[in-house]
N, C-alpha and C positions, 0 to 999 in steps of 0.2 A: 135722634139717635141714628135714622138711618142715613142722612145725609153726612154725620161724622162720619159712616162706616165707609160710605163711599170715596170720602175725602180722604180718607187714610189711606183705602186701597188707591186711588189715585197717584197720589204720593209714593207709595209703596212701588207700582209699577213706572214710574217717573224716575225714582231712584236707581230701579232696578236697570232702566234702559243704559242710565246714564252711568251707570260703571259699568254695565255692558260695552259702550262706545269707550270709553277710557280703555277697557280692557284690550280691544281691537285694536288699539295706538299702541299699548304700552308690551303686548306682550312677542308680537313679534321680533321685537325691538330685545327684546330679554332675552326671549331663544338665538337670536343671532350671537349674543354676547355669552349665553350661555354655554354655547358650542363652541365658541375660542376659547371659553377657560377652562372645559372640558378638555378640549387639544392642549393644554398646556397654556393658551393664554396666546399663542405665536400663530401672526400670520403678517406678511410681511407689510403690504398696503392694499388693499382692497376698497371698491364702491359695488354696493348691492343696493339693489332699486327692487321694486316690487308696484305695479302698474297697474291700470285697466284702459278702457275708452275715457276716461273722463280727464283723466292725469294719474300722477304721483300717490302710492299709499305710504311707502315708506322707500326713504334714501336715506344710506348709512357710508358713510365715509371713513375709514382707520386707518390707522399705519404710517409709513413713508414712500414714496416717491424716490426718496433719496436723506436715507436718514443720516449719512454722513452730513451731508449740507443741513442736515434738519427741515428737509422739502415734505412736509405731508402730503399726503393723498387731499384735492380737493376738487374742485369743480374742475380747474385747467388742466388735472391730469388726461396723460392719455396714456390707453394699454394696444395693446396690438391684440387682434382678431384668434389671429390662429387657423385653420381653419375652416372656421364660420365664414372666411374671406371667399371661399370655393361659389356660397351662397348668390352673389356676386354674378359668379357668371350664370348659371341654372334661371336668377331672374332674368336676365338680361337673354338669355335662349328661350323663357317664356314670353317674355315681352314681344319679341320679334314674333315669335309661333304667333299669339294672341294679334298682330298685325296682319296677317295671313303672308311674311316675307320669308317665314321659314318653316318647312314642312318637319317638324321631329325627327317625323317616322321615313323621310324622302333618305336615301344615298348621300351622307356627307359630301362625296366628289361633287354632290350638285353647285356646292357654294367653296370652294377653291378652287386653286388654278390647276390645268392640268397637270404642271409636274410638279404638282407635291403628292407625297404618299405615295410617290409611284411604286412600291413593292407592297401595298397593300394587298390581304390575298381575297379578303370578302366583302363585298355589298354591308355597307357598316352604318347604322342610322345615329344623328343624333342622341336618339334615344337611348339606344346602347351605351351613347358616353354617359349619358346622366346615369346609367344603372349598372355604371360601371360591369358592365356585359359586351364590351367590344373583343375583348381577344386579347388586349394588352396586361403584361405580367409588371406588376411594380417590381420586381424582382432585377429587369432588364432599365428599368431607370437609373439614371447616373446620380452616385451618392450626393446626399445635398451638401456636403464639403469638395466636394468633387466641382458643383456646380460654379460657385464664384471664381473660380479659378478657367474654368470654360467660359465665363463671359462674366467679366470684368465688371465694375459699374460703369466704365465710363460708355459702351458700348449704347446707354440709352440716347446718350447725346449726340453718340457719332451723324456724321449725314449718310447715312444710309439711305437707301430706295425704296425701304420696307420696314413695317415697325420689328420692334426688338420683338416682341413674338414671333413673326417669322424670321427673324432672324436664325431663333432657337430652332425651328422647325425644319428649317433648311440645313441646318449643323446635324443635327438630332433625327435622325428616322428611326422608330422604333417595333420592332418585328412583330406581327402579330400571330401570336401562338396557336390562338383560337379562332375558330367561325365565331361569330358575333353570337349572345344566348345560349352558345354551348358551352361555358364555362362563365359561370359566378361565383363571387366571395371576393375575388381578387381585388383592391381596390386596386384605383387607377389615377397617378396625378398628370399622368400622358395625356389622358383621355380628357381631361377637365383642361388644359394648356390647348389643344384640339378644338374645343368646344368653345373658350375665346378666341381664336384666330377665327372660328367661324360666326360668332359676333362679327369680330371686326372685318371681315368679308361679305357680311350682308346690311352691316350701316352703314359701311363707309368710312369709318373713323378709328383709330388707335380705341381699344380695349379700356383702358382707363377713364377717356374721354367721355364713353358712353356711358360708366358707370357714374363719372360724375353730372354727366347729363341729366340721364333719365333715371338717376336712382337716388344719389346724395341731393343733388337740387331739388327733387322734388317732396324730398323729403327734408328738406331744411338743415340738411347737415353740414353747417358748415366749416365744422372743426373735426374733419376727418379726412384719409391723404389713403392712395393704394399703393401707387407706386413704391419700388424700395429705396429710392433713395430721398423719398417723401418733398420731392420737388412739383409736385403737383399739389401741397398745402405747405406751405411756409411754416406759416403758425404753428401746426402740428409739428413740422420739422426743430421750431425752436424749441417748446416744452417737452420733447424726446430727447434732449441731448442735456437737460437739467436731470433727467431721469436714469437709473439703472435697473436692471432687472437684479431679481435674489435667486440664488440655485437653492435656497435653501431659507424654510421658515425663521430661523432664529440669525438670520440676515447677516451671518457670518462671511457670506460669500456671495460677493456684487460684484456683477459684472455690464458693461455697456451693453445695450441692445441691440445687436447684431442684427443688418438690415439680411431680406431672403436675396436671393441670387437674380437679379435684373430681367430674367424673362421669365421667368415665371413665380413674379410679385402676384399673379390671380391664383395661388396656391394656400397664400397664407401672408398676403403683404398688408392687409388691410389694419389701420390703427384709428383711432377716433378717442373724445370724451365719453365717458361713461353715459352723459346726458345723450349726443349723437347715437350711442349705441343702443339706447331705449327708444328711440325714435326708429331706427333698421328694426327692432326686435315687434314693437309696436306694429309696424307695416305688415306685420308675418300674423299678428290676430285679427281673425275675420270681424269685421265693425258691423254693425247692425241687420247690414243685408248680407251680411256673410264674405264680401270681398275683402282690397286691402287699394289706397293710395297709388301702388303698384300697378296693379292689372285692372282690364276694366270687366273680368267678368269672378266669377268665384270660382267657376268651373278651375279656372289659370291656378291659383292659390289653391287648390287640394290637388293640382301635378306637382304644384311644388312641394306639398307636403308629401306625396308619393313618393318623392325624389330621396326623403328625408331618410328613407328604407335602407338605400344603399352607402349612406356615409358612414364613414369609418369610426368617428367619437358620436353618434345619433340613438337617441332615446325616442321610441316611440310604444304609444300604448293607446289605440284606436279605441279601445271600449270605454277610456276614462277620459280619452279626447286631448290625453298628454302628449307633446312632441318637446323634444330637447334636444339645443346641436352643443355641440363644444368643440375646442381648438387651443391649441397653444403651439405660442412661437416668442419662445423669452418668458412669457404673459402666458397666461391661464384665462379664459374667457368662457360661458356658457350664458346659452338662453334656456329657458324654458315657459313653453305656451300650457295655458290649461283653456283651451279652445270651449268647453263647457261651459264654465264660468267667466269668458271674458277677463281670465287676468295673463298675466305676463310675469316673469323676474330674469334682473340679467342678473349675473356677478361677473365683474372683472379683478384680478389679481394681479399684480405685477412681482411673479414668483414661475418658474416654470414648475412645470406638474404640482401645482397646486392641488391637494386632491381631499379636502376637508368641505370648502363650500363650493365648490366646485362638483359637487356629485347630487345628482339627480335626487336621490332621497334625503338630502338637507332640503333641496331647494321644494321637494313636493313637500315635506313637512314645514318649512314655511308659510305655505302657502294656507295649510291647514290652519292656521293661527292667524288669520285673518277670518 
């Protein structure tokens, strides 16, 4: 009798586990689907991934691409960054930092040439661009319809002396209102455009170049482009022009995806596969010893999360170890780390202001269902 009893309980807790695990597969998967029919059922084409160190928990693919053509959303879609592109360069000024080639906290002027920013009025550190605390008013930036009309596309390919960054740089001086930390809140896309040209003054190499270097290579991404006229990935270039973006859920209104304005593609030029963009978001969760693929210390990886303070679409929550960025340009994109738990989730939409799973407390409740 007592060995039935055990055998039953056995079985009982056997069972138990194992619609437990079903559970864990089937119900996230239900909430995602549950929240679209909740919204009405409309979202235009979306891929939502849900990660940890190990791989893939869940990947959900819907929608179109281009539902006219009848293109669904699938593995070869690609969405644009948004945004999250800014990311980009902050790694790429911690990388160097972490080199010991660039000092954060040193005088900008240290690493240009003298006559740029010559009407700068203060001692102004890197640091300040990342915390967007330099002085500059996004207010005094030229509208972004304004931009491609100031510099053309073809302007990347001209033979120029100097990359199209500085090309913007040298057109563009923009006043700085404030002493450096005496005014915050302001974002800044001056500051972050500032911040690549001084990458690419302390490697050596065009701004793009480097990020394909030391960032998409070494991450395997190789179905993703920065630049805007995405002549820097082909691939990426061909499956963008099968695609449209939607101004609107119930996809009534499609339009081409308008590339950003030539100099300053490190604003929000960035596009990739949903897969490439779980691999960038992956890089951003501390692995084992708490670093990232990126940098070679961890110290490097929580200034980048520091950094995360001062973006303009960024969610963070230190005591539950949540950080979220988000972006859109045509495309709706967000990540979210839960640095705790060792998971991750991207969602990308190709809808501008997408704002159903695109928000922070879809994607933490997600998460919770796992």
């Amino acid at each position: 009798m007592y060995k039935k009893i055990i055998l039953f309980v056995t079985i009982m807790a056997l069972s138990f586990l194992l619609n437990a695990c079903e559970r864990a597969v089937v119900d996230p998967v239900l909430f995602v689907y549950e929240t679209a029919t909740r919204h009405g059922g409309q979202v235009s084409g979306m891929n939502i991934r849900v990660f940890d160190m190990d791989g893939l928990l869940l990947d959900l693919s819907f929608g179109y691409a281009n539902e006219a053509e009848r293109l669904a959303v699938d593995a070869d879609t690609v969405f644009k960054w948004g945004s999250i592109t800014k990311q980009l360069v902050w790694i790429s000024v911690l990388q160097l930092y972490e080199k010991g080639e660039l000092d954060i906290n040193a005088d900008m002027r240290t690493y240009i040439p003298y006559d740029m920013l010559v009407n700068l009025k203060y001692p102004t550190s890197v640091y300040h661009l990342m915390t967007h605390s330099a002085g500059f008013l996004e207010s005094d930036f030229p509208g972004f319809l304004e931009l491609p009309v100031l510099f053309p596309a073809h302007i990347i390919h001209a033979d120029m002396p100097y990359t199209v960054i500085e090309y913007f740089l040298k057109t563009i001086e923009m006043p700085q209102r404030f002493e450096p930390g005496e005014f915050s809140g302001e974002y800044s896309h001056y500051g972050v455009i500032l911040a690549s040209y001084i990458v690419e003054q302390v490697s050596g190499m065009p701004f793009y170049e480097y990020v394909h270097e030391h960032i998409f290579s070494r991450l395997d991404m190789a179905h993703s482009s920065i630049l805007s006229d995405l002549s820097d990935n082909i691939w990426v270039a061909e499956q963008l022009k099968n695609q449209v973006c939607y101004l609107s859920a119930d996809r009534r209104f499609a339009v081409a995806c308008f590339p950003i304005a030539p100099p300053v593609y490190m604003i929000g030029g960035a596009i990739s596969t949903a897969a490439d963009f779980q691999k960038f978001a992956l890089s951003l969760l501390p692995d084992d010893n708490g670093s990232s693929p990126l940098f070679e210390s961890d110290e490097t990886l929580f200034k980048l999360y520091a950094a995360f303070e001062y973006e303009y679409a960024a969610f963070t929550d230190h005591g539950s170890g949540i950080f979220a960025l988000s972006g859109q340009m045509c495309h709706t994109a967000t990540i979210l780390l839960d640095i705790n738990r060792n998971l991750g989730v991207i969602v990308m939409t190709n809808q501008e202001n997408e704002g159903v799973f695109n928000r922070v407390s879809f994607l933490r409740d997600l998460l919770k269902h796992l």
